[in-house]
N, C-alpha and C positions, 0 to 999 in steps of 0.2 A: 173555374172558380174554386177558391178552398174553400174545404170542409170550416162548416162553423160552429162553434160548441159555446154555449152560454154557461157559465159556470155559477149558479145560482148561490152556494153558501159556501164560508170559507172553508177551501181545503188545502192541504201542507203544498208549500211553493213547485215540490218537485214531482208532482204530478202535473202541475201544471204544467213547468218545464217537457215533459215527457210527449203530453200533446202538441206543445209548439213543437217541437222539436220533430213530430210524424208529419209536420206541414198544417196544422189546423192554425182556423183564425180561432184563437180564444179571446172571449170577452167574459171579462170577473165583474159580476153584480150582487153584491152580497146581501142586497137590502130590500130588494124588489117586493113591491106590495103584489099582492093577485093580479090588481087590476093593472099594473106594471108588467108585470110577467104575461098576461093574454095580450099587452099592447107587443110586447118584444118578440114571444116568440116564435111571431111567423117566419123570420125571415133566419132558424138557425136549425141546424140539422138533429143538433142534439143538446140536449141539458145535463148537467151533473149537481146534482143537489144530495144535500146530507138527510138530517129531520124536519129542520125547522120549514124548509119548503113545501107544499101541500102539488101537488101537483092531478091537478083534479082534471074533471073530462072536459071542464071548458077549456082547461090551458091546452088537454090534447087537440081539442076542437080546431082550437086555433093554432095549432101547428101545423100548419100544409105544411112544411116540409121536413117533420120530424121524423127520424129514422132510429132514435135509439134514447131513452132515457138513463144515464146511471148513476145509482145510489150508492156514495161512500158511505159505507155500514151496512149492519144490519138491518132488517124489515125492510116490509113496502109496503105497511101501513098509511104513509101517505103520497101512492102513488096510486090511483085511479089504475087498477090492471087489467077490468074489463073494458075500458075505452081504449088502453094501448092495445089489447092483443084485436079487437075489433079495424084495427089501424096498421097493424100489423107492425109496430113500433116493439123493437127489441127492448128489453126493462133489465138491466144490468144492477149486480150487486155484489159486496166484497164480502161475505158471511165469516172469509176464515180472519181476514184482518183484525179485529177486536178480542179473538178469545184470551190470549195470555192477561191483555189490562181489564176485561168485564170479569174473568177470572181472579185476579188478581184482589179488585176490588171487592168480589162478594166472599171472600175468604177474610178480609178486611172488613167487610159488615160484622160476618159473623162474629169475630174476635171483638171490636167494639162494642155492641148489643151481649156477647159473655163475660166480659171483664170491665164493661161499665165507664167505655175507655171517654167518652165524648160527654157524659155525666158526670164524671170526675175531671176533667179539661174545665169544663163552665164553672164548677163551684171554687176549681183553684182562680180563675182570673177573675168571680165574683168575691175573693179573698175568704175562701170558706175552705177549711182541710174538714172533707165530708168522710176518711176513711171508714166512719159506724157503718155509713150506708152503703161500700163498695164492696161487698161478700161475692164474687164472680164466681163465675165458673170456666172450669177448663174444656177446651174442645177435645185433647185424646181422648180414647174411648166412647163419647158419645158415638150418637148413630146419627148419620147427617143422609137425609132423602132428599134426593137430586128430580126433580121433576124435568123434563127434556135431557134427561140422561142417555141418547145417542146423539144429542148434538154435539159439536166440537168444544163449547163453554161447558156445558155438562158434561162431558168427559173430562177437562182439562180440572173443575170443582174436586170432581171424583178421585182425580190423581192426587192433588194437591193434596185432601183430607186426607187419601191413604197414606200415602207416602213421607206427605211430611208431618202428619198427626196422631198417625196410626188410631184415626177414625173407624166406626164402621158403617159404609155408604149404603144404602139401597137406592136402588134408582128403578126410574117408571118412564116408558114412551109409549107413544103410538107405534113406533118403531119395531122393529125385534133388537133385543138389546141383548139375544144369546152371546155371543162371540167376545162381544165387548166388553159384559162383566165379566165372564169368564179370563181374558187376556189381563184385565186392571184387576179383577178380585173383588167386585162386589155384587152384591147381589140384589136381581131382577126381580120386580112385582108386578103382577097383572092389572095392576088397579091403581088409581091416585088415593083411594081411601084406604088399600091395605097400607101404602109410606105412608100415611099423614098418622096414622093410629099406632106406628112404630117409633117413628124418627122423633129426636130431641131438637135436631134443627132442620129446619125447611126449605131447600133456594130453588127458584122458581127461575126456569131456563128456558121455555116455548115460545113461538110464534105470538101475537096479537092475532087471533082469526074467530069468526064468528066461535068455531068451535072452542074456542079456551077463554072468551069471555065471560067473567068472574067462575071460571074452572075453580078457584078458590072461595067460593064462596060461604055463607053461616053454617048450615050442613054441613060441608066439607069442617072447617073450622071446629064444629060442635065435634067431627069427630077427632081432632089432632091430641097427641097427650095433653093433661094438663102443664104447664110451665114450660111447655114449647116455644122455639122461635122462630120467626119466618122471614126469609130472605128474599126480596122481589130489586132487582136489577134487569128484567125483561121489558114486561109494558104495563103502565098503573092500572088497569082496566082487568087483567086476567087475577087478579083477586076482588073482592067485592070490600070496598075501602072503609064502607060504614059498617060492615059486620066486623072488619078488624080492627075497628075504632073501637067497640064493644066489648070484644073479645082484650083489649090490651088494658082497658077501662077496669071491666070486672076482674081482670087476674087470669082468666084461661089462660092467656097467653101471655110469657113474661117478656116479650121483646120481641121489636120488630128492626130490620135495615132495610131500608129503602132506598132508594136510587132511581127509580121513577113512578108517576104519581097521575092521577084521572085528571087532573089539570096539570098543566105547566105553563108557566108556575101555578103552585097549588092555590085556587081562587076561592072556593065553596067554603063557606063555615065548617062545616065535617072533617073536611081535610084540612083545613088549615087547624083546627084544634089535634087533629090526628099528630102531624108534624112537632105542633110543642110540646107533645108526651114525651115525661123525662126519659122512657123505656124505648123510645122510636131513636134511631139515629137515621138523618137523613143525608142524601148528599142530591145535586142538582145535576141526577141525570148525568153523570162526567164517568160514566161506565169505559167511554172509549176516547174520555180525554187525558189520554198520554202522548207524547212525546212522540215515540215510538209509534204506537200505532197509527195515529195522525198521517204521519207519512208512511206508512205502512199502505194504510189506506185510500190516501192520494194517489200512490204509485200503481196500485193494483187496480184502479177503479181508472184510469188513465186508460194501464195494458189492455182492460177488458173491454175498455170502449174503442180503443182501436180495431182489436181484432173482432169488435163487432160490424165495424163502420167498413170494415175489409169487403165483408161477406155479402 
């Protein structure tokens, strides 16, 4: 019997291709409710789901014969991974696929929330030339703090700002980030509150995990310069979204980019008033919708699942 892989959210055609092509039966379900997904997936070896899939302990539950789950992207926030590794279900993920476009686009935050670029877009197609009120600011020179500054996005932020802005980066991890800043040239801080009390701009690169749940929070925040801005393209939950509604409200903070948000879509009074702040630029979560990475990620999240299902 061939291997069967249920393909829970859309992913670029040629990953697909890749698993038919090692002999798997692939079946594409892009829309599957829970209770859809507990009914199906008994009978398929493995899943490949994106975000929008929740893949909780009942769905392992009901997987007798599930040998491998994998995650196109990053996180695994919504895969249940004390019920896989209790199951002994391998949990696959593509971490390096998205860095150049989540890259790409938080460098693109920041330039919009400095130069006012998505506030001045609205008032021209609301027939308004607002130039009094578009006074920007330039990114060379500032000091941009990289929060998950050993990960592969926070390194690739850090290049960017040096190299092509001649920024000046500090960066913070759990990690040891000797080597690293040293090789790219910026410099390493012990602490999230010594970057937040230096840096002019803020991007936010970590895991979603108990530990870095609202890691940003009014403290943190009460300590960041004043007229700072902060960049979260990670997970809406690792800053705390009502102190930064306050915070952009009262003026501490003159600008926020966001890219993901404590609901999606953002449902809550708070955050929905947070998102129509002229100072907030948001975008819908599309950190790793490009082109490029898409298939990127399809094809690598294929490889890895074969050569998991080998073993």
């Amino acid at each position: 019997m061939p291997i069967k892989v249920l393909v829970c959210d859309p992913i670029h055609e040629d990953g697909i291709a890749k698993l038919k092509g090692a002999g798997y039966d692939v079946r594409v379900e892009a829309n599957l409710t829970q209770d859809q997904l507990i009914k199906a997936v008994p009978e398929f070896d493995a899943l490949v789901v994106r975000g929008r899939t929740k893949v909780t302990e009942d769905v392992i539950r009901a997987g007798t014969k599930l040998r491998a789950v994998a995650r196109s992207g990053v996180g695994l926030d919504n895969i249940n991974l004390d019920a896989a590794r209790q199951k002994s279900i391998q949990v696959i993920s593509t971490p390096a696929a998205p860095t150049t476009s989540v890259a790409e686009l938080t460098v693109g935050l920041i330039l919009s929330v400095l130069r006012k670029i998505s506030f001045s877009d609205r008032a021209m197609k609301e027939g308004r030339w607002a130039k009094s009120e578009l006074m920007g600011r330039e990114l060379r020179a500032k000091t941009v703090g990289v929060v998950g500054a050993a990960g592969r996005i926070g390194l690739e932020v850090a290049r960017i700002c040096i190299q092509g802005f001649e920024s000046k980066v500090i960066g913070y991890d759990v990690l040891d980030l000797s080597e690293k800043s040293k090789s790219l040239g910026f410099r390493a801080v012990q602490g999230v509150g010594d970057l937040l009390k230096e840096s002019d701009v803020v991007t936010i690169h970590v895991p979603y995990l108990p530990s870095t749940h609202h890691l940003i929070d009014q403290k943190a925040i009460e300590g960041m310069k004043d007229g700072a801005i902060i960049i979260n393209p990670s997970r809406g939950d690792i800053i705390d979204g009502q102190a930064l509604l306050q915070a952009l409200k009262s003026g501490k903070l003159s600008g926020a980019g966001l890219d993901v948000f404590h609901k999606e879509p953002p449902g809550d009074d708070w955050e929905k008033e947070l998102v129509r702040l002229s100072n907030v630029v948001c975008t819908s979560h599309i950190g790793a919708q490009t082109v490029e990475c898409q298939r990127l990620e399809s094809c690598m999240v294929a490889e890895e699942l074969i050569r998991a299902l080998k073993s």
